[in-house]
C-alpha positions in Angstrom: 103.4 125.7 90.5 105.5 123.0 90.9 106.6 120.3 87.7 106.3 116.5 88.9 108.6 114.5 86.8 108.0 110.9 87.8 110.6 108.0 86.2 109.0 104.8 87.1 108.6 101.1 85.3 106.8 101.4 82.0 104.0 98.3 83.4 102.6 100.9 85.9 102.5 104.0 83.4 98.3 103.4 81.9 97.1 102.5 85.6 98.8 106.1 86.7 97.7 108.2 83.7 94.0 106.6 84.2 94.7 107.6 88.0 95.2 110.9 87.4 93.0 111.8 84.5 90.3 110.3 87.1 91.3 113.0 89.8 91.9 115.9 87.2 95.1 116.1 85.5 94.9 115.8 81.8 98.0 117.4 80.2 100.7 114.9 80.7 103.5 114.3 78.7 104.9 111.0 78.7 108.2 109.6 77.2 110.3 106.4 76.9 113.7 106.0 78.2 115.6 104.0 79.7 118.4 104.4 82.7 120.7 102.5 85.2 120.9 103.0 89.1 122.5 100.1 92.2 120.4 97.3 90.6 121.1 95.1 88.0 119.0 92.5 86.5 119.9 89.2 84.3 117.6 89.0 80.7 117.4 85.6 79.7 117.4 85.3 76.0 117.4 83.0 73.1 120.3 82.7 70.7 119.5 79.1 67.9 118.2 77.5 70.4 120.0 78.1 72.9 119.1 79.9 76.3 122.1 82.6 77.5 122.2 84.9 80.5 122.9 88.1 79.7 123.6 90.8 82.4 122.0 94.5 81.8 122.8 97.4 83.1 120.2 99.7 81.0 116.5 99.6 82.6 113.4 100.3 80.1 111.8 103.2 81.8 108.9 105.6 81.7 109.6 109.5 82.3 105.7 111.5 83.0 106.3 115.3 83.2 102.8 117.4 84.4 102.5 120.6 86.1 100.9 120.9 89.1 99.4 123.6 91.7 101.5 123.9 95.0 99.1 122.8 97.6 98.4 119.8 95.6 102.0 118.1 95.5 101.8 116.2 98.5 98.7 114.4 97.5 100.1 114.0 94.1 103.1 112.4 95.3 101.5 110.3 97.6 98.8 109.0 95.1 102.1 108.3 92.6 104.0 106.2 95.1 100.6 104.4 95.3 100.4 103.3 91.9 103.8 103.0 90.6 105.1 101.3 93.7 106.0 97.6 93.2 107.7 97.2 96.9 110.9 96.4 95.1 114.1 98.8 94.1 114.0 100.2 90.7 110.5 100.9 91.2 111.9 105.0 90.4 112.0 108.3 91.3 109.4 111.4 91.5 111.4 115.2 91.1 109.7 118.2 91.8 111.0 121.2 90.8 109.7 125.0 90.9 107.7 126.3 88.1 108.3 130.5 87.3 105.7 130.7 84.4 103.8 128.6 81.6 104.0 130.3 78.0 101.3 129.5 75.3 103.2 128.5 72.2 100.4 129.6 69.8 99.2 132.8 71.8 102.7 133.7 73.6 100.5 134.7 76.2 102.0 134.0 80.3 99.9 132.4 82.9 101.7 132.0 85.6 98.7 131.0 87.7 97.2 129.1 84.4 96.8 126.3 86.9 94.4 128.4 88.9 92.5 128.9 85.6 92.7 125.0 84.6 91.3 124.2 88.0 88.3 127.0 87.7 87.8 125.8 84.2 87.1 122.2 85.2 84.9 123.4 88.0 82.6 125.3 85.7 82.1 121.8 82.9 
């Protein structure tokens, strides 16, 4: 199991999660933040009146966090740089990093291969 932390622009975020609720994956968790990398970007804002530049360093973000099943990460990945790619820098990162185990809260059972289960589950509805 693998967890697929994506950190993209917040525009693209309904057009992924419909994406991949459409191909299977349900239990995302999905959080605002925000973040600076190389690029900068001028806001133009309004003071009285009165139009000002105004140089930002701090980039409104989107951070998605969802587990999924090993074999499936390259397709995953490739179907999130489809999306949430604008062709432009800043467009964000994907991390993927090694999931040991996945603990109920309510049960404190362990499923390690709960994603095995998840997938068997949907097959059966």
């Amino acid at each position: 199991m693998k967890l697929i932390k994506v950190i993209m622009r917040p525009e693209k975020t309904f057009e992924l999660k419909d994406v991949l609720s459409g191909i299977g994956y349900h239990g995302i968790t999905v959080k605002e933040c925000s973040g600076f990398g190389e690029h900068k970007t001028t806001i133009k804002q309004l003071y009285r009146g009165i139009a000002y530049d105004t140089r930002s360093d701090l980039f409104k973000r989107v951070e998605l966090e969802f587990i999924v099943h090993d074999d499936k990460v390259e397709s995953i990945v490739k179907t999130i740089r489809n999306v949430a790619s604008t062709d432009k820098g800043g467009d964000g990162r994907i991390y993927i990093i090694p999931v040991e185990d996945a603990i109920h809260i309510h049960s404190g059972d362990t499923h390690s291969g709960f994603m095995d289960e998840k997938l068997l589950e949907s097959k059966r509805q």
